[in-house]
N, C-alpha and C positions, 0 to 999 in steps of 0.2 A: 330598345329605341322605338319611340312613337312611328305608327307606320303613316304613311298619307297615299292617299287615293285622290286622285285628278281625274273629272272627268266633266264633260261642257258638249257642247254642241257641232256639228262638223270636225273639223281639225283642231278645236280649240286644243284639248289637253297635249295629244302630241305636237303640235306646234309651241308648245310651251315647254313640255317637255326639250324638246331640240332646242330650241333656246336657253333653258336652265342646263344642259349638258355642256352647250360649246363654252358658257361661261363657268360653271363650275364642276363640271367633268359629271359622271356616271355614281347615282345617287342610289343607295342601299335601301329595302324599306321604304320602294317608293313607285305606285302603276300608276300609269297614265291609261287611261281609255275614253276614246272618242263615240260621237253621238250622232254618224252620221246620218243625212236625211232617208238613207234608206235602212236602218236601224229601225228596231220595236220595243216597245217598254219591257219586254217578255227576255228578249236577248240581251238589253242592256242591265237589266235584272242578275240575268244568269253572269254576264261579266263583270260586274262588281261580287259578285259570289264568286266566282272564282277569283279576280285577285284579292280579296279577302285572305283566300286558303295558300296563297302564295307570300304573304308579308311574316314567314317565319314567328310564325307561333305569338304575334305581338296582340298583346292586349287591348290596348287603350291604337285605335284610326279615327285618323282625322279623314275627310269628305274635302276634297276644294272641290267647288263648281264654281258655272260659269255665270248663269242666271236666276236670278231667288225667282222662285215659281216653276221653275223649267222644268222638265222631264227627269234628266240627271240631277236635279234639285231636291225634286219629290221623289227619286227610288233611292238617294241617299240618305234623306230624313227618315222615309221609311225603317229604313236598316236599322239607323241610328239610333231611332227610341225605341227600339228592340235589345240594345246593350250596352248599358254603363259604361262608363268610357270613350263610345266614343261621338264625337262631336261634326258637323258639317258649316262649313264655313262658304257664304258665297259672293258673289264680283272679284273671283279671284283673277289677279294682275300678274304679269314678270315680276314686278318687286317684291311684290309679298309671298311671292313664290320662293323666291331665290333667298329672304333675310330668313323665311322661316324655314327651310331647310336646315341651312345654317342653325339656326338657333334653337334649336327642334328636341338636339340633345339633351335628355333629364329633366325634359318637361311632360308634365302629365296632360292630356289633352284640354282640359278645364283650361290651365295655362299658357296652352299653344294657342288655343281660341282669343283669349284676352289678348292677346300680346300681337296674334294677329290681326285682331281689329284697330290695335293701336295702328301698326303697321300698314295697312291695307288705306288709315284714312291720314295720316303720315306722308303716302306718296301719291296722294291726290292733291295735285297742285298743277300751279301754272305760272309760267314764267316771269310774269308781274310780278305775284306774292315772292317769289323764290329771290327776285332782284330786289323787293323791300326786303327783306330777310338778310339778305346779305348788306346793304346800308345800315339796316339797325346793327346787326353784328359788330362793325366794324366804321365806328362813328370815328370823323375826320377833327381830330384836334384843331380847336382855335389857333391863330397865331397870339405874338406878343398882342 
């Protein structure tokens, strides 16, 4: 199983974390690590290296981040184009957190990345577009 690695700035990833648990319970193959402001590039280093060595012998990790450019951005690109397979994905959300868990299974990271970009810009929306979506869906027959 593809492993994924969450990690963002202050409480981001564990606060995501708890939120993806209480809705879909305790997830296999899967570290969360936070970036807090009194954290260093040195120790946030050393802890994606180690839960690296903890994601059970998997191949092919995925990277969620929080901010494209950011600290846990740039030491997981780092990592990344250092080994095949695996892939970093960033403006990571609840949504795309919680479908691509889910749908995680028997995808190689090449197609967890695609599918999480689908996803990721899928649940960028807002309640105008959402309520035309649902008009168009469900267009109101003429009478006689």
């Amino acid at each position: 199983m593809l492993g994924i690695i969450l990690t963002g700035h202050g409480g981001f990833a564990s606060g995501l974390e708890q939120a993806m648990k209480q809705i879909l319970g305790e997830q296999t193959q899967f570290v969360a690590i936070d970036f807090p402001e009194t954290s260093t590039t040195a120790l946030l280093t050393s802890q994606l290296e180690q839960a690296i060595t903890t994601l059970d012998g998997t191949e092919d990790i995925v990277f969620l981040t929080d901010l494209l450019g950011g600290t846990p951005f740039r030491i997981a690109s780092t990592m990344a184009m250092q080994k095949p397979g695996w892939e970093v994905i960033t403006g990571t959300n609840l949504q795309l957190l919680l479908e691509m868990v889910m749908e995680r299974e028997g995808l190689t990271s090449e197609a967890f990345r695609l599918q999480a970009l689908e996803c990721g810009h899928r649940g960028l929306t807002s309640l105008v577009d959402e309520l035309g979506r649902c008009r168009e869906a469900s267009p109101v027959e003429e009478g006689i």
